[in-house]
Every structure is written in C-alpha cells, then in structure tokens.
C-alpha positions in Angstrom: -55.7 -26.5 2.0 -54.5 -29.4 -0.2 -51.2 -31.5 1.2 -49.4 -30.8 -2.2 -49.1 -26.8 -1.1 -48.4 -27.5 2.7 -44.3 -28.2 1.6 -43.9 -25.4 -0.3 -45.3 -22.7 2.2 -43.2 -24.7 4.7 -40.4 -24.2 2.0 -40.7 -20.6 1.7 -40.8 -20.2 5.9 -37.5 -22.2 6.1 -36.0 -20.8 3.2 -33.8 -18.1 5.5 -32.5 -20.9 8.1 -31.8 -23.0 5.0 -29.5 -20.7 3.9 -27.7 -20.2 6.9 -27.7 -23.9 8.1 -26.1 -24.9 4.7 -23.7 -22.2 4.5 -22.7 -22.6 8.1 -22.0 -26.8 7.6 -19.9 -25.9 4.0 -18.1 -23.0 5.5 -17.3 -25.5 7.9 -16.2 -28.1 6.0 -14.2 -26.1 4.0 -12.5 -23.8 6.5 -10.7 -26.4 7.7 -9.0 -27.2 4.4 -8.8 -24.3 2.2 -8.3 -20.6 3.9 -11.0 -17.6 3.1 -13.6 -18.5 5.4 -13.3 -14.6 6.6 -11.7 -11.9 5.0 -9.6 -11.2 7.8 -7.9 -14.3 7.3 -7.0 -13.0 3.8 -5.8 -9.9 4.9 -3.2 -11.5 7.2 -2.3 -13.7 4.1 -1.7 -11.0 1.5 -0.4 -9.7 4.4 2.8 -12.3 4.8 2.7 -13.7 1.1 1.9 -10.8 -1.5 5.6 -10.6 -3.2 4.9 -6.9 -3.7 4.2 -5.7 -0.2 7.3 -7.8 0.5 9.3 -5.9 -2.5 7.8 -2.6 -0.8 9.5 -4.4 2.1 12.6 -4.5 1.3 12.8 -0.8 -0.6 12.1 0.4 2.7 15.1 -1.4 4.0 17.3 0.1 0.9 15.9 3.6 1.8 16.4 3.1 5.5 20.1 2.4 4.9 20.6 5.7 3.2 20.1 7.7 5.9 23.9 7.3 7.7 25.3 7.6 5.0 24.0 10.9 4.0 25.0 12.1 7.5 28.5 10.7 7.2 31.5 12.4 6.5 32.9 11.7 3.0 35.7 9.5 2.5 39.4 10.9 3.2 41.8 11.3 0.2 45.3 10.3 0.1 47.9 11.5 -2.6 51.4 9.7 -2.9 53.9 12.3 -4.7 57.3 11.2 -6.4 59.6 13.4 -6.4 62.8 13.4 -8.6 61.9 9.7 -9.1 63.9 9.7 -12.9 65.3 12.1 -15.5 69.0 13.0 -15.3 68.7 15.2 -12.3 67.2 11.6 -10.1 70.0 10.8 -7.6 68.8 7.3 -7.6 68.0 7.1 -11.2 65.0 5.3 -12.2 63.6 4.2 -9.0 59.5 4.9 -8.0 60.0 3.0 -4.7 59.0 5.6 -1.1 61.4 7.3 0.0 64.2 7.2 -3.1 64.6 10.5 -5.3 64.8 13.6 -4.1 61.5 12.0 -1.6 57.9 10.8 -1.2 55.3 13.7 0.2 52.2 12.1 1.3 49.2 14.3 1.1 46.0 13.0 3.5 42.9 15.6 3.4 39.4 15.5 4.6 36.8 17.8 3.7 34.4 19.0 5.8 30.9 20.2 4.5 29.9 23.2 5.9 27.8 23.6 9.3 24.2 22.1 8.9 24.7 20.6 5.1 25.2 17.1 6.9 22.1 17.5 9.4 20.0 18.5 6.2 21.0 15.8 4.4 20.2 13.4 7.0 16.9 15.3 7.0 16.2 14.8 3.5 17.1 10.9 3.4 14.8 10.6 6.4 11.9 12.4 4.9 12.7 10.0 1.3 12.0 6.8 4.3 8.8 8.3 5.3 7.7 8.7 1.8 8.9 4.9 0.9 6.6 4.0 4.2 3.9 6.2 2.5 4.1 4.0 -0.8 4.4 1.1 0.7 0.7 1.7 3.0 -1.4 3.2 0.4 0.1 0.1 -1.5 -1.2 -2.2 1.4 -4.2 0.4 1.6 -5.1 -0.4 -2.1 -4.3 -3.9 -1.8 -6.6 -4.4 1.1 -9.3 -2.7 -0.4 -9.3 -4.7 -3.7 -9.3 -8.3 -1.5 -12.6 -6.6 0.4 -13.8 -5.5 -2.7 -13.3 -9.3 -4.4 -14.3 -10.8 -1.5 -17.5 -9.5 -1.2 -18.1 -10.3 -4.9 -16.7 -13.5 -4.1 -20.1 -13.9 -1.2 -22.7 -12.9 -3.8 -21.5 -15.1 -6.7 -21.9 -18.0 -4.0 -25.2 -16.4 -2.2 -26.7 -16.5 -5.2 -26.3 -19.8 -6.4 -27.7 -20.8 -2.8 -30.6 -18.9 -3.6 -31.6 -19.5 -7.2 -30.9 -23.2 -5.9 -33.2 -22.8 -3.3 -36.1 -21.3 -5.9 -35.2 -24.3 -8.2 -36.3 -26.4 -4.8 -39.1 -24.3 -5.1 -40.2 -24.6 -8.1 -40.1 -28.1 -8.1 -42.3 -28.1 -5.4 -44.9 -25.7 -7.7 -44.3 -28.3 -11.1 -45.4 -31.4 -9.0 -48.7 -29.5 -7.6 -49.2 -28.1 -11.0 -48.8 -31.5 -12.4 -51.1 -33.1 -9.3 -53.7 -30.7 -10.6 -53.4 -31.7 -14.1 -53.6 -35.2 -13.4 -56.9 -34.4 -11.7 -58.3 -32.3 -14.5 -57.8 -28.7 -12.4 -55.3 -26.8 -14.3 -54.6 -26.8 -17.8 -51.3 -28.6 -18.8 -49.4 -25.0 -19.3 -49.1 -24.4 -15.9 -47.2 -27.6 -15.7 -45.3 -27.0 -19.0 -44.3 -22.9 -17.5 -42.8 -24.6 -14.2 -40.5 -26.0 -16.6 -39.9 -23.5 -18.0 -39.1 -21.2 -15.3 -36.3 -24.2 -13.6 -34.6 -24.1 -17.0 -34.4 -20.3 -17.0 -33.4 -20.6 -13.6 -30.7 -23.4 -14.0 -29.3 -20.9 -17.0 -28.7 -18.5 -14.5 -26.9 -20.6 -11.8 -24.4 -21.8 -14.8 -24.0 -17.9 -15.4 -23.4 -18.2 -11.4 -20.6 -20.8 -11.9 -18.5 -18.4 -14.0 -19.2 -15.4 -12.1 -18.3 -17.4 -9.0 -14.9 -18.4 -11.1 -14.2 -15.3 -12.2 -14.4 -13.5 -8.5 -12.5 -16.7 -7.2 -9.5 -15.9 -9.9 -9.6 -12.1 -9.2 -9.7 -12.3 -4.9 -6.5 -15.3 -6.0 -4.9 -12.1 -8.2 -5.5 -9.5 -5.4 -4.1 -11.7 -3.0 -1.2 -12.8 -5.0 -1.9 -16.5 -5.6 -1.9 -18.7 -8.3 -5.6 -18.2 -9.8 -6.6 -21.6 -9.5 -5.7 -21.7 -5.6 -8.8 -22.9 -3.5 -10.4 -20.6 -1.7 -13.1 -21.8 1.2 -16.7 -20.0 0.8 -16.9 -16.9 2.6 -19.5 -17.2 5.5 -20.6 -13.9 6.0 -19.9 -10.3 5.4 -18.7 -7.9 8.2 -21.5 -5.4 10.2 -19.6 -2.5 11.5 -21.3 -0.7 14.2 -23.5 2.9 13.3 -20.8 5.1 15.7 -18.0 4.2 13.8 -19.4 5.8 10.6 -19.1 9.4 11.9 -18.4 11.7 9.3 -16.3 14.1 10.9 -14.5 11.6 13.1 -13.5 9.3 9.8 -12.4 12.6 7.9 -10.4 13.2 11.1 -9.1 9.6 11.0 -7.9 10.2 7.1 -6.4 13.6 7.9 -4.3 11.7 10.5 -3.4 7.9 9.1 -4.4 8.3 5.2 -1.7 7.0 3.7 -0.7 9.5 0.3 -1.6 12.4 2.8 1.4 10.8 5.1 3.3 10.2 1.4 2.7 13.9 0.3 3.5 15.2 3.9 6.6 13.8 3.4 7.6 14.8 -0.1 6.9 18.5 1.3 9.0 18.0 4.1 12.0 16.4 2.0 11.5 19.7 -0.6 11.5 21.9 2.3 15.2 20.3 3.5 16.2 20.0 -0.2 15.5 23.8 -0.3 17.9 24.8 2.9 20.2 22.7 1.6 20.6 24.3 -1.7 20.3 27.3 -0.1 23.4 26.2 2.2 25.1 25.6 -0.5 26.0 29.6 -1.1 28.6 28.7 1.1 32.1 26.7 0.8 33.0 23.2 2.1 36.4 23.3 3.7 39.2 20.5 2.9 42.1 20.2 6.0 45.1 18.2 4.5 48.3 17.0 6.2 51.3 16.3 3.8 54.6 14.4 5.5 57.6 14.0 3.3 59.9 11.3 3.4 63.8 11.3 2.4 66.1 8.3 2.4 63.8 6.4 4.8 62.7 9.3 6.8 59.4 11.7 7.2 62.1 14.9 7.0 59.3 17.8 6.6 56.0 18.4 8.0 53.1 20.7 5.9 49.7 21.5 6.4 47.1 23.0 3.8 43.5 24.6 3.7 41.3 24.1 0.6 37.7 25.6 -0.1 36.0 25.2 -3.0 34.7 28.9 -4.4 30.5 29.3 -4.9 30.9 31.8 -7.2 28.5 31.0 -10.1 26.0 33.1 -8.8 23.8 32.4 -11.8 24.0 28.7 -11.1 23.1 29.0 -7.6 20.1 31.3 -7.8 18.7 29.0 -10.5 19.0 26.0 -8.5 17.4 27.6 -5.1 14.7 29.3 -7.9 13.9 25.1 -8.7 14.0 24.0 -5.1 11.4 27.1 -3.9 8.9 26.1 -7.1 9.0 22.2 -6.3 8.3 23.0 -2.6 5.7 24.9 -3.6 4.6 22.9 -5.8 4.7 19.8 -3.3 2.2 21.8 -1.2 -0.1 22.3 -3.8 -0.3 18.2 -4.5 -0.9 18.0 -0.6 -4.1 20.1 -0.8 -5.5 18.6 -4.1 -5.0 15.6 -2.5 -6.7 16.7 0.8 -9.5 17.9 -1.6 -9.8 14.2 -2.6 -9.8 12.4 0.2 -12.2 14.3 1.5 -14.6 14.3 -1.4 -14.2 10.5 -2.0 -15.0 9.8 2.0 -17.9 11.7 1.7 -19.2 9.9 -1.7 -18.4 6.7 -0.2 -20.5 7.2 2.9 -23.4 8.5 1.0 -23.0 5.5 -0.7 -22.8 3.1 2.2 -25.6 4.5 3.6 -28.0 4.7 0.8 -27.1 0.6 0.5 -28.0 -0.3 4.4 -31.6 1.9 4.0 -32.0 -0.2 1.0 -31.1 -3.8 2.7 -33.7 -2.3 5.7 -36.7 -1.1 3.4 -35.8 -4.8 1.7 -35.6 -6.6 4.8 -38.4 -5.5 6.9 -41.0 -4.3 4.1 -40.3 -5.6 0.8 -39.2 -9.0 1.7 -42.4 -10.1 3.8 -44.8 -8.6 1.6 -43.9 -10.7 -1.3 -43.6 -13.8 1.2 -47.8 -12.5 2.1 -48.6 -12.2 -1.5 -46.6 -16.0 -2.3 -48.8 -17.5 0.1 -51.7 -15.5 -0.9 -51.7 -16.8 -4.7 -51.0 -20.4 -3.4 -54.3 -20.3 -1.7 -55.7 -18.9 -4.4 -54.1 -21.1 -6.8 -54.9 -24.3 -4.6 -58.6 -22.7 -4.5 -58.6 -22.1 -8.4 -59.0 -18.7 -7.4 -55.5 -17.2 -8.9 -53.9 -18.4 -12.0 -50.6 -20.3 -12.5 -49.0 -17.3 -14.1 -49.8 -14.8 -10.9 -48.5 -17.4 -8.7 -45.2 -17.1 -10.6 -44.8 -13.4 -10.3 -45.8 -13.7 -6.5 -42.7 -16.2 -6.4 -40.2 -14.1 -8.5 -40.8 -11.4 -6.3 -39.3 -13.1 -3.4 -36.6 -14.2 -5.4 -35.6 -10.7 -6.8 -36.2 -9.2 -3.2 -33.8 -11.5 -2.0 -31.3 -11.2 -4.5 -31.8 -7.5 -4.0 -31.0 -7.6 0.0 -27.6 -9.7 -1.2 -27.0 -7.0 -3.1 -27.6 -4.4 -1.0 -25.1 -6.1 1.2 -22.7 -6.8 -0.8 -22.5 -3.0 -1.7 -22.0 -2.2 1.7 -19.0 -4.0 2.0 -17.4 -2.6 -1.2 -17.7 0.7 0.2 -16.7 0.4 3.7 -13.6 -1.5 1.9 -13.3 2.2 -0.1 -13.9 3.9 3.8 -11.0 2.1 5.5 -8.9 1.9 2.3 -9.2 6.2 2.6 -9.1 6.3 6.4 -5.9 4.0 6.6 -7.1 1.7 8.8 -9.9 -0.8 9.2 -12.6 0.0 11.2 
C-alpha cells in the first residue's frame, strides 16, 4: 500500500481516542477555571443562585408565617365611654378626662369563633404552604429539566465541532494523497480540486458550529440564571443511567408519589376540602364575651358583663357560598385527574422516546459505525490501487462522518428525555 494512505487509515483507527483524549485534557483545563464540566455541578448552582427559586424561597417563608395566625384568636376590643362628659346636665362641665362626668365605663370583649372554625383555618393555610412547596418544585422540576435539556445541546454543539474538525484532519490527509497522485500523473487534478472542496464545505459548517455552540452556551447561562456571556467549561460527557432504573411501572409509581403539580394539586384539593367545612361552619355564630367596669370620681363603682353573637341568618347567602365551595372542590378533583392523565401519558411518550434513541445509538454503534469504517478503508485501497474513484472514496468517508454525527445525536436525545423523565418523576434518577 502506498505510505501516503498508511496516516489516514491510522487516522480513521484513532479517531475515537482522539476524541476522548482531547476532550478529557480541555475538560481539564477548563474545569478548573470556569464551572459546567458536569451537569450536576449546574444543578447545585442554579440550585443556590437562580433568583427565582430563591424568590419561590422566600414565598414559602411568607406562606409559612400565615399559618399561626390563622389559628390565632382575633385581637381583643376595647371601648372607652364618656358619660355626661358636657351639656348642661355635666356636673364637671366640659371635662373628657376618666373618671369626671357622671363616669367612664370601659367595655373589653373578645370573640371567640365557634368550635373547629380556628382548626380549619389552620388547615387551610397549611394546605396553601403545601401548595407554595408544590410551585416552588415543579418550578425547580422545570428549571432542572431546561439546564439538562441546554446542556446536552450545549455537548453536541461542542462534539460536533471536535468531529467535523477531526474530518477536516482527514481530509487533509486525502487532498495531499490526491495531490501526490497528481503530481505523479495517477489521478486527474479534480480529485485534488473536490478535497478542497469538501474542507471548505466542511469549515462552513464548523462556523455554523460556533454559533450553535453560542447560542446553547447563552440559553444553559439563561436557564441557569447567569449573565449570558458567563463562561461555561465544555461539558465532558453525558450521563448513562442504568436499564433497571427505567422501569415503567416503578417510574409511574415514582411520579404518582413525588411529581411535583400532582403534590400542588393534592394540595389545592385538600385546602377546598377545609375551605368547604369551613364555610359550612359558618351556619353557625361566633360568640363575643365582654367585660365593662365603670369608673366614678376616681373609682371602678359598677361591674357588667355582656354576651354578643352575631346572627347567620341570610340563608340565601350561606347556601350560595357552601354551593361555590362544593363546585370548586369538585372541580379541584377533576384538575387532579386530568393532570394524572398527563403525567402519565407524557412518562410513557418520553420513555418510548428514550428508548427508541439508545436502539438507535446501538444499531449506530455496533453496525452502522464499522461498516462505513470497512468500506473507508475499502475505497482507499481501491483508490491507492486506481481501482475506486476519488468521488466513491468521498461517500465512503462522509458516511463515517454522518454515522458519527448520528450516534452524537442519538445521545444527545437521550439525555433530553431522561431530563423530561426526572423532570415528571420529581427526582433525578
């Protein structure tokens, strides 16, 4: 075989560890001086940094705090009465002051709600935390998901530059044998002139690279919440979850238990449900106990003590207002099943999905993949023998390239999903 072919079939072997030698001496470069060497590490940033998580933070503070006072008691009243304090009948004339006129009664009440109205509205602001809780992880659950998501677009802008500059490599290789063979009258000069060709197609494409590989930079800086132009280290490689922790029924299990707007909807039914007994307890009266000293020159002469309940007598009113709280219980039930219904439906795309990406990557990996490498090296014998034209030995070589491109693909589709699977599950696998 002639020495001009031996590099590139030694090329095309090496290709692979190449790839991972150079993207494990960047990652490792950079890993030390920018973060996003693993998503992980991204995750724990948004995590710590996103302002809204932390606004979702704080609202679950605000919603905590409600709960006491909804239990509590509400404040006592007190009512200062002047009696006889001026007119022509004041012994004291014009004088306001405790204790002059005719006297001063002090009235001091505190109502009581009736029994169980302050245990269900303790309910209800607890059942109003757990739905803030709910918000705030589906918000974490979504904001996870779209950093997974980026991030894995993030790998394949960067994989494929790798590659298509590894092909260039390649093809510079094929130009120089073309152009050996030229020199020495084998080849026509359009074999030499289509090598060209092909690295300036090919360098096109790695600038179209360089602004795809900007663009998923700015939106895995927007998902994460930091300024878009923030560095971010090359991701390394993307995450291999183990076949037994894709079981069906044990993930739709996992989403009936953590998902996080099932746990938000659960909770809106549960705060209807208490909203409904408490309107419902609200057929019958609060009770207000008062106390009422009265004072005279100086002194509390007189004692009195009063009962007041308010009268639920707008029946009307009432049966409306139980008539709302029954239809938006009933209504929060239904929202729970529809969105049951989803969850389930989107799990189950999502994992046909997933799957149907790793038999892809495998039919790529172990079948496509080296047949293309046997028929590369096929046409460069054949080309090297003057037995295969310039043109085949192109296609043979673009073959490898797409079937590569194709496996990162594959991959990268695999990640997007299981970032949908845990984003539905509540929980990262």
């Amino acid at each position: 075989m002639n020495r001009q072919l031996l590099p590139i079939l030694a090329l095309v072997v090496m290709i692979p560890l190449t790839q991972a030698k150079a993207a494990g001496l960047s990652g490792a470069t950079q890993t030390a001086l920018v973060p996003g060497a693993n998503v992980q590490e991204l995750l724990q940033w948004a995590d710590t940094h996103n302002p809204e998580l932390a606004a979702m933070r704080y609202e679950i503070d605000a919603a905590r705090e409600r709960i006491l006072p909804a239990a509590s008691l509400p404040d006592p009243t007190l009512r200062a009465t002047f009696m006889d304090f001026a007119g022509p009948g004041a012994p004291d004339g014009f004088n306001p002051l405790p204790g002059k006129g005719s006297g001063t009664q002090y009235r001091l009440g505190q109502t009581f709600p009736w029994w169980g109205k302050r245990d269900l509205r303790k309910e209800l602001a607890t059942a109003e935390l757990e739905q803030v809780k709910g918000r705030r992880g589906a918000t974490v659950a979504e904001i996870h998901a779209r950093i997974k998501s980026a991030y894995a677009q993030y790998y394949q802008a960067v994989a494929l530059k790798k590659l298509n500059e590894e092909i260039l490599h390649l093809l510079t290789g094929l130009e120089s044998t073309a152009q050996v063979r030229y020199a020495s009258g084998l080849v026509p000069q359009q074999d030499v002139i289509r090598a060209q060709v092909e690295k300036t197609t090919l360098r096109a494409e790695i600038i179209n690279l360089d602004t795809e590989h900007h663009h998923a930079m700015t939106k895995l800086n927007v998902a994460l919440g930091r300024p878009q132009l923030a560095p971010i280290a090359e991701p390394q490689a993307l995450r291999r979850i183990a076949p037994e922790k894709l079981d069906g029924a044990t993930l739709q299990e996992k989403a009936a238990r953590a998902n996080p707007l099932l746990a938000t909807q659960s909770a809106q039914v549960s705060a209807a449900d208490a909203n409904r007994r408490l309107v419902e307890r609200n057929r019958y009266p609060d009770v207000t106990l008062m106390i009422a000293p009265t004072q005279r020159d100086g002194n509390i002469d007189s004692w009195e003590a009063m009962v007041e309940i308010n009268l639920p007598i707008r029946f009307d009113t009432r049966r409306s207002q139980e008539s709302e709280a029954a239809a938006m219980l009933a209504a929060a039930k239904e929202r729970q099943q529809a969105i049951e219904n989803l969850v389930v439906g989107n799990l189950q795309e999502s994992l046909a999905a997933l799957e149907a990406a790793g038999r892809q990557e495998q039919l790529i990996t172990d079948t496509l993949l080296p047949q293309a490498e046997l028929t590369f090296r096929s046409a460069l014998a054949g080309y090297e023998n003057g037995e295969v034209d310039f043109a085949t030995m192109l296609d043979a070589q673009r073959a490898i390239w797409r079937a590569k491109q194709d496996r990162i693909r594959a991959q990268v589709e695999q990640e997007v999903r299981l970032a949908e699977i845990e984003r539905i599950i509540g929980e990262a696998l």
